[in-house]
N, C-alpha and C positions, 0 to 999 in steps of 0.2 A: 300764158307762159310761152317762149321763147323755146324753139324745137333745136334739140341739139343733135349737131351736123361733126359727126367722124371724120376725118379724111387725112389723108396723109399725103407728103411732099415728097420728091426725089432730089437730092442737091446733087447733082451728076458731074462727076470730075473726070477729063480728059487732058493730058500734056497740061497741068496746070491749071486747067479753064474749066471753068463753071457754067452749066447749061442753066439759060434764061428764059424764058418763055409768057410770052406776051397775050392777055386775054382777049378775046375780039370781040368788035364795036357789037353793041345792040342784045349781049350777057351781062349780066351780073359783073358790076365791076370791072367793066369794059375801059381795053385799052394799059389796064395796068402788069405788071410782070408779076410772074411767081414763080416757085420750082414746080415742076408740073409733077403730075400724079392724080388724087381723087378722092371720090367716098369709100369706109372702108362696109362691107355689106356684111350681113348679118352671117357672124360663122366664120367669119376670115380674120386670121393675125393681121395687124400693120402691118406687117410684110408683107403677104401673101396679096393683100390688097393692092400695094405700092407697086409688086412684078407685072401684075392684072392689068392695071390702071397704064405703066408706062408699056405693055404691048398693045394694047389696044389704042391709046394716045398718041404714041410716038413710034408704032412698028418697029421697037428693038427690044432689046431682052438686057434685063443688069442684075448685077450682084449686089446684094445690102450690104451695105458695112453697118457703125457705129451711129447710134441716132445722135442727131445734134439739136434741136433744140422739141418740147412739147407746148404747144401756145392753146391758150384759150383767147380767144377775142367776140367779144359782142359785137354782134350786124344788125341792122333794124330788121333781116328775113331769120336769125337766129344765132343759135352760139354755137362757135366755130373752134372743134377741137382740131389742134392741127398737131400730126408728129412729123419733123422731117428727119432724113438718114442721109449720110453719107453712101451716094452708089456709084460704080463703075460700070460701065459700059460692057458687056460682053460678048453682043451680036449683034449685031445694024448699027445706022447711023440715022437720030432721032429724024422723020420725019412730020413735016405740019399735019394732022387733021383735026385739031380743036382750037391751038394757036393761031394767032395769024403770025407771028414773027418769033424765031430764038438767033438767042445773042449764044457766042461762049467767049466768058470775060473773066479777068482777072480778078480777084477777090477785092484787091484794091480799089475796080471801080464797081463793084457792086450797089454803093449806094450810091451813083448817081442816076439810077432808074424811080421810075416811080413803084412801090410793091404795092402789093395787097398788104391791106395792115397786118393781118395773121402773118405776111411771111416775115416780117422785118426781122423780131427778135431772131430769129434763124438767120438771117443777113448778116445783125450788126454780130450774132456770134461766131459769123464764120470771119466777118473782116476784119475783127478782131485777134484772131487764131495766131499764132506763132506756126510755121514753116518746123 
């Protein structure tokens, strides 16, 4: 049986733009883009996980808003619960130490990166979104 994998996503909105974050070579799913974030650890809300996850990730601090999408996706290493939220920025400016690269893009060209399959539905429901 297939070990199921918690974690949750940050879809991080700035002037518009959407923070992208790119996996690096020789990980799991190397080279493709996700919202960054993590696993959520034994004892912790989705939230509380997701504040954890992007200060230790990306050295800034955000506010949760409204979650936007909850995915399950099957991996040949296990099944991948994934929740992501809408957040704001509210101290620093993301830096690299797990990524090798972030984008911040328009919602519009969201899909033309390559995702992790878990993050899509999150993608196609935010490029989908009405303003």
């Amino acid at each position: 049986m297939k070990k199921n994998i918690y974690v949750v996503g940050a879809v991080i909105i700035q002037n518009d733009q959407i923070l992208c974050a790119q996996r690096g070579p020789g990980r799991t799913l190397a080279n493709k883009w996700e919202f960054p974030g993590g696993k959520v650890e034994e004892g912790e809300t989705p939230q509380q996980a997701l504040k954890r996850e992007i200060q230790e990730e990306m050295k800034c601090k955000i506010e949760i808003g409204e979650q936007v999408e909850d995915t399950t996706y099957e991996y040949d290493f296990g099944i991948v619960h994934l929740t992501t939220f809408y957040c704001k920025l509210l101290d620093g400016q993301p830096i690299l130490t797990e990524h090798v690269a972030i984008k911040w893009m328009n919602k519009e060209d969201l899909m033309s990166l390559d995702w992790v399959p878990a993050d899509l539905p999150a993608v196609e429901e935010i490029a989908s979104t009405k303003d």
